[in-house]
ROLUM-410333 format. One record per residue (C-alpha): residue in one letter; x, y, z. Coordinates in pm, whole numbers, padded with zeros to 5 digits, always signed. Each point is the difference from the previous one (the first is absolute). Example, Ala and Ser with C-alpha at 12.3 -4.5 7.8 and 13.67 -1.06 7.14 Angstrom:
2
A+01230-00450+00780
S+00137+00344-00066
***
This chain:
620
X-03248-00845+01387
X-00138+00149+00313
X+00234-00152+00328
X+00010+00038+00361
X+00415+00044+00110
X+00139-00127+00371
X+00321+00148-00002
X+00262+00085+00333
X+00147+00254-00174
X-00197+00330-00159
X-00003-00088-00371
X-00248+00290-00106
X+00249+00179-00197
X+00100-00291-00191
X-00306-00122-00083
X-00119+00383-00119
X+00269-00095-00283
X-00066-00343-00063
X-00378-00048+00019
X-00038+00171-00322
X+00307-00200-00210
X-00173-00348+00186
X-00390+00091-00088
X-00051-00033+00386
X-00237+00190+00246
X+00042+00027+00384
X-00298-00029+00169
X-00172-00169+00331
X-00163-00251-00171
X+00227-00112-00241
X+00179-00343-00008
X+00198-00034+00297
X+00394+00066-00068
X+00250-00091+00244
X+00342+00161+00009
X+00251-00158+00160
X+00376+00198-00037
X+00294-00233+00118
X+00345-00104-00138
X-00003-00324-00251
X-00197-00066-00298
X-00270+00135-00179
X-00307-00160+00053
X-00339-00028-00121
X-00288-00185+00134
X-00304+00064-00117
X-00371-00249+00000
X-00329+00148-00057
X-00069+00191+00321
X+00315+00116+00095
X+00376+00093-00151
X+00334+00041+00202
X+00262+00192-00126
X+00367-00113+00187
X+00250+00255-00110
X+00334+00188+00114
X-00056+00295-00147
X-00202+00241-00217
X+00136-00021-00302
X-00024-00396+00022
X-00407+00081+00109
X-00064+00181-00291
X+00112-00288-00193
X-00160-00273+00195
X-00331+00182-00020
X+00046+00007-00377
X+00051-00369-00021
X-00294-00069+00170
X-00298+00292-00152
X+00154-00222-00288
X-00029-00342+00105
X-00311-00240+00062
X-00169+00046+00324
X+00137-00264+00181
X+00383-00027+00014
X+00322-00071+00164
X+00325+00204-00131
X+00323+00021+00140
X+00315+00190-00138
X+00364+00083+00183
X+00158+00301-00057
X+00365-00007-00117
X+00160+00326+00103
X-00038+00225+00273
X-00040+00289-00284
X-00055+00001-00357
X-00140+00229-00278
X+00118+00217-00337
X+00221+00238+00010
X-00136+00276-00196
X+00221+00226-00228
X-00102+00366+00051
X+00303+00137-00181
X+00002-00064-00390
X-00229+00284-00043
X-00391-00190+00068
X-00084+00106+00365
X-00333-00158+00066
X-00247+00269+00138
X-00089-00054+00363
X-00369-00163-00116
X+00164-00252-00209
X+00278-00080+00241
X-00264-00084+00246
X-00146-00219-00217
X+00284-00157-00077
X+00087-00044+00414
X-00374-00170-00010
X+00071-00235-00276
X+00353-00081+00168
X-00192-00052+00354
X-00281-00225-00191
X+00268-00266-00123
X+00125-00040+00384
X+00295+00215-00071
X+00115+00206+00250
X+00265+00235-00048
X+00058+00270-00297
X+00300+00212-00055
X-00004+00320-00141
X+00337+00032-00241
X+00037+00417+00030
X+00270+00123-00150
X-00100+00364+00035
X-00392-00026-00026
X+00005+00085+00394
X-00010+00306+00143
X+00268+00163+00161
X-00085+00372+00156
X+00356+00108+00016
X+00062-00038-00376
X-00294+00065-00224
X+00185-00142-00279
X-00018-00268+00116
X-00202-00214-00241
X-00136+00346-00153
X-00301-00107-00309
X+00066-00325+00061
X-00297-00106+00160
X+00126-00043+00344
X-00213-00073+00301
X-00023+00223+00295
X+00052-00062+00360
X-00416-00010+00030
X-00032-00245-00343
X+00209-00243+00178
X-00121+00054+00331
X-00360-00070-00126
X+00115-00289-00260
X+00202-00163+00358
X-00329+00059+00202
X-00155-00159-00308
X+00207-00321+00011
X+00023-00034+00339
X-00399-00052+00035
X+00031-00284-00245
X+00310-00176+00118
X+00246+00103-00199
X+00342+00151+00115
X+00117+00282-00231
X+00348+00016-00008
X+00204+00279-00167
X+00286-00043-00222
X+00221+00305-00044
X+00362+00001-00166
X+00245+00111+00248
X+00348+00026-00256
X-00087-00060-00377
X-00285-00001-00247
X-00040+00344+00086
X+00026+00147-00352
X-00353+00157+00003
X+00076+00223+00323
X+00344-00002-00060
X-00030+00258-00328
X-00145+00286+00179
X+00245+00275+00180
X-00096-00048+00359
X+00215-00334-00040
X+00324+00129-00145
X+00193-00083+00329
X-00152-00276+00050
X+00100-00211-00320
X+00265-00210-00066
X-00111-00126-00343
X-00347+00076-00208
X-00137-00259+00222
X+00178-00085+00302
X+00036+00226+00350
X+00284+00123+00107
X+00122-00188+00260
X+00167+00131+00299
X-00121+00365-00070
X-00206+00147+00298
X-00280+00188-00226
X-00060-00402-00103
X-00091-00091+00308
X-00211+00302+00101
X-00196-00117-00283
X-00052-00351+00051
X-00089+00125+00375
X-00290+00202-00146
X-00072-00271-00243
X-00037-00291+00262
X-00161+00279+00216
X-00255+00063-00239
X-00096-00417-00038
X+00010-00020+00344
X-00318+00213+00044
X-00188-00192-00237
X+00017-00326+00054
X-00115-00235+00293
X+00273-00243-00027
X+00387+00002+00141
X+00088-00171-00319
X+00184+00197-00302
X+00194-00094-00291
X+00264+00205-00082
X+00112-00114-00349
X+00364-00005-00088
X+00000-00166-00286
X+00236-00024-00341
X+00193+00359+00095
X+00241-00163-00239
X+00186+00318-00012
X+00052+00054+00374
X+00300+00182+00095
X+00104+00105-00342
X-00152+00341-00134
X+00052+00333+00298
X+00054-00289+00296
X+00319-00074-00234
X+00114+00299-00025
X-00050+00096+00388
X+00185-00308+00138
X+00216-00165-00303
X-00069-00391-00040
X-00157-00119+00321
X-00123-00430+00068
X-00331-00001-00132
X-00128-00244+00303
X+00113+00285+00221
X-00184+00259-00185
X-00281-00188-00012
X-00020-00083+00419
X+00098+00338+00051
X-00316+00125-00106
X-00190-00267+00106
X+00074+00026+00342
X-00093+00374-00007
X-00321-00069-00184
X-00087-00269+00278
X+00080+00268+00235
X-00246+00221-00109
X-00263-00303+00005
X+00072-00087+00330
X-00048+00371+00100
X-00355-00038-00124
X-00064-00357+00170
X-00025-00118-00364
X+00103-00366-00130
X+00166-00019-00344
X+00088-00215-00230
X+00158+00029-00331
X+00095-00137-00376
X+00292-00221+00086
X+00163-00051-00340
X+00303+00295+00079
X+00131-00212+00211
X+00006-00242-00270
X+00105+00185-00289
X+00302+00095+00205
X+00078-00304+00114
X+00038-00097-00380
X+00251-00035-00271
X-00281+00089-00263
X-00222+00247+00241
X-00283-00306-00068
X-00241+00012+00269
X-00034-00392-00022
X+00363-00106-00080
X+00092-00320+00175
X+00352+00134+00029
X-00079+00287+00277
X+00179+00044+00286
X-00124+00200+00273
X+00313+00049+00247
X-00100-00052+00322
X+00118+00270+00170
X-00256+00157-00241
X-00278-00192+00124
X+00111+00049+00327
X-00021+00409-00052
X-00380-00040-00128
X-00286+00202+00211
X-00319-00167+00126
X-00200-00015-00317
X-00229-00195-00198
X+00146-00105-00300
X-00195-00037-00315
X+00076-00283-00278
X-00157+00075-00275
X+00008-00236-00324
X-00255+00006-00311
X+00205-00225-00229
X+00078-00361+00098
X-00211-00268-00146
X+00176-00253+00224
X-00018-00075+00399
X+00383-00048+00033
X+00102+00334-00078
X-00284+00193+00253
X+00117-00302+00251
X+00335+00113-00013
X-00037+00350-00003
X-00214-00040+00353
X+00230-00134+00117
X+00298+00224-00054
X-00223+00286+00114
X-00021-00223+00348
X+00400+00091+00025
X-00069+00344+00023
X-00149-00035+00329
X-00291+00204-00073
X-00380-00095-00025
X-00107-00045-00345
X-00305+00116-00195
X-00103-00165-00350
X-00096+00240-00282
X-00093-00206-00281
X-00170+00177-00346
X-00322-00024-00208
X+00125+00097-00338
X-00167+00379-00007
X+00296+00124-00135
X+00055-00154-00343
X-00105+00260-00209
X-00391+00024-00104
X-00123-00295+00162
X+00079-00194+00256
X+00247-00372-00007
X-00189-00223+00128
X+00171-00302-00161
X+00319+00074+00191
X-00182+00141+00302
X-00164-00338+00080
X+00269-00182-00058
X+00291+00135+00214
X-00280+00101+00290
X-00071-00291+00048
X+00355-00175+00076
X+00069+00344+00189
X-00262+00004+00247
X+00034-00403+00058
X+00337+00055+00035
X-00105+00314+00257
X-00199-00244+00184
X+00262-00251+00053
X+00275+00251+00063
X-00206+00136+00319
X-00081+00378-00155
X-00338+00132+00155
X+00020+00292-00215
X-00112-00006-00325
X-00101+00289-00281
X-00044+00014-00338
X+00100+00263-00191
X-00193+00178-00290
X+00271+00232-00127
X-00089+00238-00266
X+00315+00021-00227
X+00019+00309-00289
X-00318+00160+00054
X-00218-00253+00228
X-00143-00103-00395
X-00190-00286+00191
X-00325+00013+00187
X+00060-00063+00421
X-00352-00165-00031
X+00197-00305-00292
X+00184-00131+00354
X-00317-00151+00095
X+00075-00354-00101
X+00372+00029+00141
X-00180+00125+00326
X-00199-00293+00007
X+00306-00225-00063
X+00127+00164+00352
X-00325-00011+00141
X-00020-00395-00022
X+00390-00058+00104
X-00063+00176+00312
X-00317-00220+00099
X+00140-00337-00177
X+00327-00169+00007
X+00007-00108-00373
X-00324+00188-00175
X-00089-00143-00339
X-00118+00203-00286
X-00298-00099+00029
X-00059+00130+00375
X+00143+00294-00176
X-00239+00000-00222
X-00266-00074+00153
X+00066+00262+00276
X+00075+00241-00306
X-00365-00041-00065
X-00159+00001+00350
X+00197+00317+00126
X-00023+00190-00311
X-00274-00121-00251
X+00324-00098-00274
X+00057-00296-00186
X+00408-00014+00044
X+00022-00114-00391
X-00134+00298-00093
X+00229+00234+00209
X+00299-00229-00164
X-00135+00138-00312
X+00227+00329+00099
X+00289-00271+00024
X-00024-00032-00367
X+00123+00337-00134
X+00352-00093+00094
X-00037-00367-00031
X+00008+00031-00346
X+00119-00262-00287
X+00365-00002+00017
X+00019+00037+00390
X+00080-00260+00208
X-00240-00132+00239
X-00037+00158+00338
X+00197+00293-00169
X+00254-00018+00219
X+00212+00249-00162
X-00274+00288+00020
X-00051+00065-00332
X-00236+00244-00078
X-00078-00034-00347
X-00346+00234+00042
X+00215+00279+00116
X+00237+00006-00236
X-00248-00034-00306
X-00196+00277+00155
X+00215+00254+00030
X+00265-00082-00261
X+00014+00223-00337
X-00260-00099-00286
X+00294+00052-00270
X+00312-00099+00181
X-00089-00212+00292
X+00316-00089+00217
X-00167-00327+00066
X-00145-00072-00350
X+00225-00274-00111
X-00068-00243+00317
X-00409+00071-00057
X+00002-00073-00393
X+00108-00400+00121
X-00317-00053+00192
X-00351+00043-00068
X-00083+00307+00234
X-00340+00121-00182
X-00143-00311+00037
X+00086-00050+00330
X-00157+00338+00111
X-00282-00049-00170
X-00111-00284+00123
X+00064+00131+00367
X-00241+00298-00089
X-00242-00269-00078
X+00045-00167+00302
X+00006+00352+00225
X-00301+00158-00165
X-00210-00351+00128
X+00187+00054+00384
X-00332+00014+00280
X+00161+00271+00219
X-00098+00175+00344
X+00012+00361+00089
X+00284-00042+00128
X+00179-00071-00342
X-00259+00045-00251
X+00290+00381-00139
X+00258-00252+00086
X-00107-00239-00280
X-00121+00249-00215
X+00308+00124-00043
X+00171-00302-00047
X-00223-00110-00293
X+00037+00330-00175
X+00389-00037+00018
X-00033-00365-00138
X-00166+00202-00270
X+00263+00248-00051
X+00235-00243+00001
X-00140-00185-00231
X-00025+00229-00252
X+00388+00140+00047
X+00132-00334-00031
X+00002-00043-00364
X+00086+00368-00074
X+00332+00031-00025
X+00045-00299-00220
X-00285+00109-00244
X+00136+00360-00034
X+00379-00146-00041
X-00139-00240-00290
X-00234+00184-00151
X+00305+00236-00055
X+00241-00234-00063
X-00203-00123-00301
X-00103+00342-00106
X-00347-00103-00001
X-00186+00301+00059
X-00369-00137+00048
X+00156-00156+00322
X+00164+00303+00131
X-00353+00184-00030
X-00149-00283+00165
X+00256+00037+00306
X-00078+00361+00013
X-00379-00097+00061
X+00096-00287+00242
X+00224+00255+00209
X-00333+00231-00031
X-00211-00281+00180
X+00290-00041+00234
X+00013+00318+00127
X-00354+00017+00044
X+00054-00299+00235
X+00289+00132+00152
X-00249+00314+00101
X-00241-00255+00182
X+00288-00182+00166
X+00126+00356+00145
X-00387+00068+00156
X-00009-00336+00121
X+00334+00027+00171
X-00096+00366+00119
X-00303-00177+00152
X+00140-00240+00189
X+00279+00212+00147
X-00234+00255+00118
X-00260-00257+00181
X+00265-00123+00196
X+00314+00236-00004
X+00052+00380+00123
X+00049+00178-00364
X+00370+00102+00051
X+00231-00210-00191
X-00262-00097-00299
X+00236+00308-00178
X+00230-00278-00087
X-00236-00229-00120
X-00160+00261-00230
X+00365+00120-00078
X+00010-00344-00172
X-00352-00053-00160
X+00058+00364-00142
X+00360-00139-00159
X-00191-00297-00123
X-00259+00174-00157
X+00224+00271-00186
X+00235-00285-00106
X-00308-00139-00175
X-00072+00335-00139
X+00344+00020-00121
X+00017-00290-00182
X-00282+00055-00220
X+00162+00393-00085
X+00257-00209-00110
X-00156-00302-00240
X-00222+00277-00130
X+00289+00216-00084
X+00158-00318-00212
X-00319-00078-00092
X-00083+00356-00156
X+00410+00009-00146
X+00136+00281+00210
X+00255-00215+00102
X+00152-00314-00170
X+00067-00262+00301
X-00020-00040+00315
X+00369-00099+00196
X-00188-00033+00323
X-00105-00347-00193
X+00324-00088-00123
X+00216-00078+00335
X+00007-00412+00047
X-00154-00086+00268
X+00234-00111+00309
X-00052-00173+00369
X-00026+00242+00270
X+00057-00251+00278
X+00241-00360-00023
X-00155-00211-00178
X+00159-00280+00159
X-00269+00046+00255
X-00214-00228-00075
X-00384+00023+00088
X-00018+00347+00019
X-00111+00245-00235
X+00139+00299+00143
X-00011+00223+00337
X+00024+00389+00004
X-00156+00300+00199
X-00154+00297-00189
X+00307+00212-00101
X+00173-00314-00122
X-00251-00096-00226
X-00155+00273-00149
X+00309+00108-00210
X+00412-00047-00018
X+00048+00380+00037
X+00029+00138+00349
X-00294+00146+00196
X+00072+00315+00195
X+00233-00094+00271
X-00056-00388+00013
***
């Protein structure tokens, strides 16, 4: 569509990235476009010789000139934005850094919806010049990617903030030598030592120079052991609370130094303040001469888990007592394990951001954590994004705005991105899956002849279940955007699939000493492996369109155990098979529960090293 733009303000470098996303032109003759920037709504009004665009800002233009290239030519649209900042909060930490390219496309996509804020969550994929350690082969971004990714955002509305972790989650950095004086525990600073704080200095330094904004979170988050490994040993048994403000106030020190604005995880307060160290225990008590001792800072509330409005309600409101702004982090389910939640994603978003709403937060983000390995595609959030998208411009969106808006923004039907819901919401799993089972996982990864979770998968019908969902993927309409995405996806339904039933057919088949069937197994596990093979390339695929290649060493690390596991089990039938040994005690230990199973609706929940065997991995 050729158009014609009045605008007050220059828009030329916005429109040089939108035009080509929108299908539109710039030219003197086109059809007049009026541009009107004010506070207040986001309006559209458009008839057939002219269109006016009412908006507040660019992020909210991007979206309103999506709605209408997509709308008949004569229209009225109005929509009220519900925070003063909202977007994902990417995790850049779990080993998947997107490459620059990628992460700009993302920051388009993000801007498209009407979102307008994205966090970067760097544990050490920043650079920091004093310490070249410091995220070393980890595929950390220099000053000048984040510079040009910031420059990159800023053009179409979006505010990048950074995320950094200030005491724990520091495990990665934490290993190498340059940080022996600095660690208390494996993961957690050590507070009150000097060299700590000459390396947060450089650390804040170092964001400082990158990004546009004043705005920084600085983490703080479950350092569960604080003040217990060399801190312990320095000072005896000190009042956690004072520990914890101690070096708080010294990191805010720093950031106020630098002019910088921080906020932070606020669960340590919380834990402390409770009997059970539960972030969301209705018991805690906060003393106030605590809260009295607390720096200016943002604090952040995050919750992924409720399914009901009281709990979020109540939890606002005993972050009001701290006396502190609050921020909202809410969750789209990235982290479950291959795929992402989205049973349990839509249904505690959407009490927790009505419940934002009503509680007075204008700060919102949803966070796309990649748990054990970043297994999960960032590109699977889109739905959840869209979710957010449609709670910041309605009060109470329906699914099928979010649908519908699913489809206009992104050329997806939303029933067929559930379709990734269904490898955890599996027969035998409750609806919603609100314990975060992640049945796919497990099967995937657990042994072929003595699977730790084999005994809850032989009471539900898992091969069927799969194979129908490879059915249903292989028949998915998908965009360039997420055409690897579902690729992979299908072939894992496929995999799955196929190592459902083997376990049970090699324990029978040897059970009844029928040795037709244990030949047949050994040419199933042949066909499996062959899959497994094409679910590795598709995998490899995917990471490497959107992610720098560091960290795909763990994924491989696993596909490799996989595949010689398969390999392994055939040496072994044929050796029975062929009489060079008479049995096989691998197949003769009764099966047993891993996890309670008083649980009900859950088929089990485990990272990597707690699935794929009962012996111990290295130094897990």
């Amino acid at each position: 569509m050729k158009i014609k733009i009045s605008a007050k303000e220059d828009l030329s470098a916005f429109f040089q990235l939108v035009a080509p996303e929108l299908g539109l032109s710039l030219t003197e003759t086109g059809k007049p476009l009026e541009l009107i920037c004010r506070k207040g709504s986001l309006k559209i009004i458009a008839n057939a010789e002219k269109t006016t665009i009412y908006y507040q800002e660019k992020a909210h233009l991007f979206r309103g000139l999506l709605l209408w290239t997509q709308s008949d030519s004569t229209v009225v649209h109005e929509e009220f934005p519900q925070f003063d900042q909202i977007g994902p909060m990417i995790d850049l930490s779990r080993n998947a850094v997107l490459s620059v390219p990628q992460l700009k496309r993302f920051i388009l996509l993000t801007s498209k919806m009407g979102l307008n804020s994205l966090m970067l969550y760097m544990e050490d994929t920043y650079e920091i010049p004093e310490y070249p350690y410091f995220g070393h082969l980890r595929g950390r971004y220099s000053q000048s990617d984040l510079r040009e990714l910031d420059q990159y955002a800023d053009q179409l509305g979006v505010t990048l903030v950074p995320a950094i972790q200030t005491l724990a989650h520091l495990t990665n950095p934490l290993k190498w030598s340059f940080a022996k004086e600095i660690r208390d525990t494996e993961d957690i600073l050590l507070v009150g030592e000097p060299q700590t704080y000459a390396f947060l200095e450089a650390a804040l330094r170092s964001i400082r120079s990158c990004f546009k904004t004043n705005k920084i979170h600085i983490g703080m988050d479950e350092a569960h052991q604080l003040g217990k490994g060399r801190y312990l040993e320095r000072n005896g048994l000190q009042d956690r609370f004072s520990i914890m403000l101690n070096h708080l106030n010294q990191v805010i020190a720093l950031c106020d130094a630098l002019q910088l604005e921080p906020m932070m995880w606020s669960d340590m307060f919380f834990r402390i303040g409770s009997p059970t160290g539960d972030y969301y225990d209705p018991e805690v008590v906060i003393p106030p001469e605590v809260i009295q001792q607390i720096p200016a800072v943002t604090m952040v509330y995050w919750d992924y888990y409720h399914h009901d409005a009281q709990t979020y309600q109540r939890l606002f409101a005993e972050h009001k007592k701290l006396n502190q702004p609050t921020v909202f982090a809410g969750g789209i389910w990235t982290w479950n394990g291959l795929a992402p939640n989205y049973g349990k994603t839509l249904a505690t978003m959407e009490q927790a951001l009505k419940s934002a709403k009503s509680s007075g937060v204008t700060e919102v983000y949803g966070t796309l954590w990649g748990d054990d390995g970043a297994e999960t595609p960032m590109i699977a959030s889109l739905l959840g994004l869209q979710l957010f998208s449609e709670a910041q411009f309605y009060t109470n969106p329906t699914w099928d705005k979010i649908a519908d808006h699913l489809k206009l923004f992104h050329g997806l039907q939303a029933e067929e991105f559930l379709l990734l819901d269904l490898f955890d919401q599996t027969p035998g799993v409750a609806p919603e899956n609100p314990s975060g089972s992640n049945p796919s996982k497990l099967l995937l990864y657990q042994d072929i002849l003595y699977g730790l979770y084999e005994k809850a998968f032989r009471e539900v019908p898992l091969t069927q279940h799969y194979e129908k969902l490879a059915q249903r993927l292989a028949a998915v309409e998908t965009t360039p955007d997420t055409a690897s995405m579902f690729r992979f996806y299908h072939q894992l339904a496929v995999v799955l699939s196929l190592k459902a039933p083997l376990s049970h057919w090699i324990s029978d088949a040897y059970q009844e000493k029928n040795r037709e069937k244990l030949q047949q197994v050994i040419e199933m596990l042949q066909r499996y492996q062959l899959e497994l093979q094409h679910l590795h390339h598709s995998h490899r695929n995917l990471w490497f369109e959107w992610n720098r290649p560091f960290g795909f060493e763990v994924i491989d690390l696993r596909y490799g155990a996989l595949a010689k596991r398969a390999e392994m089990a055939q040496w072994r039938l044929q050796n029975y098979l062929a009489g060079h040994i008479t049995s096989l005690p691998e197949l003769e230990v009764p099966l047993l529960p891993v996890d309670d199973p008083r649980i009900e609706g859950s088929l089990g929940r485990n990272l990597f090293h707690g699935i794929y065997s009962a012996s111990k991995l290295s130094d897990v």
